[in-house]
Residue, then its C-alpha position, 0 to 999 in steps of 0.5 A: x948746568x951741574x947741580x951741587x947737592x946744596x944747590x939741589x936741597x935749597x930748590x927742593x925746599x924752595x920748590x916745596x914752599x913755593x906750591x903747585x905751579x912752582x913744581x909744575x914749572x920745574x918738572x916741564x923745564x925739567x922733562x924738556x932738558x931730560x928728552x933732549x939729552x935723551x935723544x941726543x945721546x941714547x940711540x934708542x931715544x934718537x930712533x923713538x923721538x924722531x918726528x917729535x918737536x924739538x921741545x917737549x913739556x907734556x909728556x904726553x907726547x911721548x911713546x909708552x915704554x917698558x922693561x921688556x922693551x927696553x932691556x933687549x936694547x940696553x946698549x942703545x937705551x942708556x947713553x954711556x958708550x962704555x956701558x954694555x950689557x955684558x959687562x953690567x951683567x958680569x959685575x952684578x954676578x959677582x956678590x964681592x962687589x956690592x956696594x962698589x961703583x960699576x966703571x967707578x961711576x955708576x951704582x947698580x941694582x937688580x929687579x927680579x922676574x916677580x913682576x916682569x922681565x928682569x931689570x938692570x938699573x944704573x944709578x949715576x951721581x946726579x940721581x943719588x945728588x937728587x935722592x939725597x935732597x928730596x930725602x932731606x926734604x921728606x925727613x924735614x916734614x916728617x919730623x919734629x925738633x922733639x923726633x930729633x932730639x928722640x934720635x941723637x940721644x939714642x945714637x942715630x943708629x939706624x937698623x936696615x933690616x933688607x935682602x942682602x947677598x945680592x945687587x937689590x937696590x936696598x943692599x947696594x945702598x946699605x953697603x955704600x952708606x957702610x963704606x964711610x967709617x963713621x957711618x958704619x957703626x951707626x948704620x945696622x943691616x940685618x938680612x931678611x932671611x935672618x930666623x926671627x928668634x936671631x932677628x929679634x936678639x940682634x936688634x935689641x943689641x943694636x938699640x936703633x933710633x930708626x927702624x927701617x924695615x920692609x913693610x911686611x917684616x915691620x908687622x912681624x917685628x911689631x908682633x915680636x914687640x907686642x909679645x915682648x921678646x923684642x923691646x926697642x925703642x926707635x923714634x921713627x919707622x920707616x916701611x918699603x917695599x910693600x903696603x899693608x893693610x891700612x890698620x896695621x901702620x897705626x898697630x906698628x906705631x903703637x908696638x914701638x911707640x914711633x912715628x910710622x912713614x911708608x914710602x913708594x920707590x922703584x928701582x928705576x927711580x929711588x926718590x919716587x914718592x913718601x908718605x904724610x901723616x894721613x897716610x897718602x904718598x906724595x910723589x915727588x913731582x918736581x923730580x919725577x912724573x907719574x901719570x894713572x892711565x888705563x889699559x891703552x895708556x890713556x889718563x884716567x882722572x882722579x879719584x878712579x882706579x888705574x890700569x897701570x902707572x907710567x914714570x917718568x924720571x927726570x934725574x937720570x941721564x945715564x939711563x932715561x926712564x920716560x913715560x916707562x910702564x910700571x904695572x902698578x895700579x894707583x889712585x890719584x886724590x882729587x883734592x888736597x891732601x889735608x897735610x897741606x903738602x902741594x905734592x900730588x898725593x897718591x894710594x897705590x894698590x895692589x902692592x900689598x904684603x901677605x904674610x904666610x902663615x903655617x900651623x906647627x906641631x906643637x900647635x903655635x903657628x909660624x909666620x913669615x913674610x913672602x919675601x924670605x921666599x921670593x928672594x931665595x928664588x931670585x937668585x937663582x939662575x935662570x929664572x925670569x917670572x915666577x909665582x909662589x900661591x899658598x895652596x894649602x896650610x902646609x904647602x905652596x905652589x911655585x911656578x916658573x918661567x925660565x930665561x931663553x936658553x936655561x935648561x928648564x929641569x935645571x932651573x927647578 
């Protein structure tokens, strides 16, 4: 069956008001077509999978995967013939094409060494079909008729402030969104590593209704609004990427005036999880299933502390994610959110923004956020893990691992 975006909508909401055991209903139907398309087109499912029953609902039953099993594998792990590895590589080296289709079908973007192995990710039609529903379902229950109304007068004009001269996952989709000409007045990307002073007069010239910056840049903005050289006025603003510590989002929503909403993605699944209003973030479980395990991958029960999180995407045939470990740590509430969303709700730990803070000599610090730094090192070649410490007032510490094969001084 091929799902039309109305189609996709309509049982997005459906699914919403109909509660927990209707969610559950789709995500095992779901998860038992996503196993068998797996098996039966990806060579490395097929390998994986052979002794399983012919169909699976728990997950459980699944082997764990990861990015550094996977990647090695990428011909055989994704399910279309005419992709490879080689030519997936070629076509994200080249910064001309952000933004376009890799074969005309499949939207690509990058993850770097910061947490693991470098990833590659595909993103066929179907997945941004199913990312736009459950984004139309997220900005349903965030806003209301007044939010609405506080948007359009202001011109739907939304300021994406992201890592741009790169395939990131943020600057694809900007670029994309930009391509349609009636969005591209509306739709403002401003790169990360803009100096704060130019930041600051470019978005008073774009006068957003939506802010949308990464979550560590929203609290650098909200201090420039605070000490008014910024003066916006958006209706909502919308952090990713990081968390930050809980006292800072009700700082941003009162610098701006705005409701604030975080959300909690991944490149491997875009749609994954949004935030209510008492701040937990409620995974999009009819599309997507995320399981806290401790460190030999067994469950831990709600309300403890995971070792990591295993994801499963239930959207992405082109490239299966299933029982994939993220590395993130998250709690699961173990009662109903008092939003009275039927999504399962979760904190997420350990993804928190330091900012940077380093004296000057004219005695007025200068902060930035870590971003401006780990993205410069991302694209460069040849890296594959590194760390950034702030050793001392003046001074970080950077550590590098280069890729097999990379001249080690040549990448320093």
């Amino acid at each position: 069956m091929t799902e039309s975006r109305f189609w996709l909508l309509r049982d997005a909401r459906a699914a919403h008001k109909q509660g927990a055991e209707a969610i559950a209903r789709r995500q095992r139907g779901r998860l038992a077509d996503t196993v068998s398309f797996a098996r039966a087109h990806s060579p490395y499912y097929r390998e994986h999978y052979r002794n399983l029953p012919e169909r699976v609902t728990d997950p459980t039953l699944l082997p764990v995967t990861s990015k550094a099993e996977l990647m090695p594998r990428f011909d055989e792990w994704v399910t279309d013939p005419d992709v490879t590895l080689a030519a997936v590589r070629a076509f994200v080296e080249d910064p001309a094409l952000i933004g376009e289709k890799f074969l005309g079908r499949y939207t690509v973007s990058t993850t770097s060494g910061t947490t693991g192995t470098p990833g590659i990710f595909l993103v066929d039609q179907r997945v941004l079909a199913v990312t736009a529903a459950v984004g139309a379902r997220t900005l349903s229950s965030w806003l209301t008729a007044i939010d609405v109304a506080r948007i359009v007068a202001r011109g739907g004009r939304i300021a994406m402030v992201i890592a741009t001269g790169g395939h990131f996952a943020s600057a694809t989709a900007a670029a994309a969104l930009r391509k349609n000409r009636l969005r591209r007045t509306r739709i403002g990307v401003f790169g990360v590593h803009t100096p704060m002073p130019d930041l600051v007069e470019a978005l008073n010239a774009f006068r957003p209704a939506i802010l949308a910056p990464y979550a560590s840049v929203g609290a650098l903005l909200a201090s420039e609004q605070q000490a008014g050289r910024l003066h916006i006025d958006p209706a909502l603003v919308v952090l990713s990427a990081e968390g930050l510590p809980v006292g800072e989002y009700s700082r941003i929503a009162t610098a701006f005036g705005a409701k604030v909403r975080h959300s909690y993605a991944a490149n491997e699944c875009p749609f994954l999880s949004q935030s209510c209003q008492h701040g937990w973030l409620h995974v999009d479980s009819d599309w997507a299933i995320l399981e806290p395990v401790d460190a030999d991958h067994q469950p831990v029960p709600p309300g403890q502390r995971s070792h990591t999180a295993l994801l499963t995407n239930l959207a992405n045939r082109s490239q299966p994610i299933l029982r994939y470990d993220l590395g993130d740590a998250v709690l699961l509430r173990p009662d109903p959110c008092p939003c009275g969303d039927p999504l399962p709700a979760i904190q997420v730990q350990g993804r928190t923004a330091d900012l940077l803070t380093f004296p000057t000599r004219g005695g007025d610090p200068v902060t930035i956020a870590p971003l401006a730094i780990s993205l410069a090192i991302e694209r460069l070649p040849g890296v594959e893990l590194f760390q950034i410490v702030h050793t001392a007032p003046t001074s970080l510490s950077i550590r590098l691992q280069s890729t097999p094969g990379a001249d080690p001084e040549l990448v320093w």
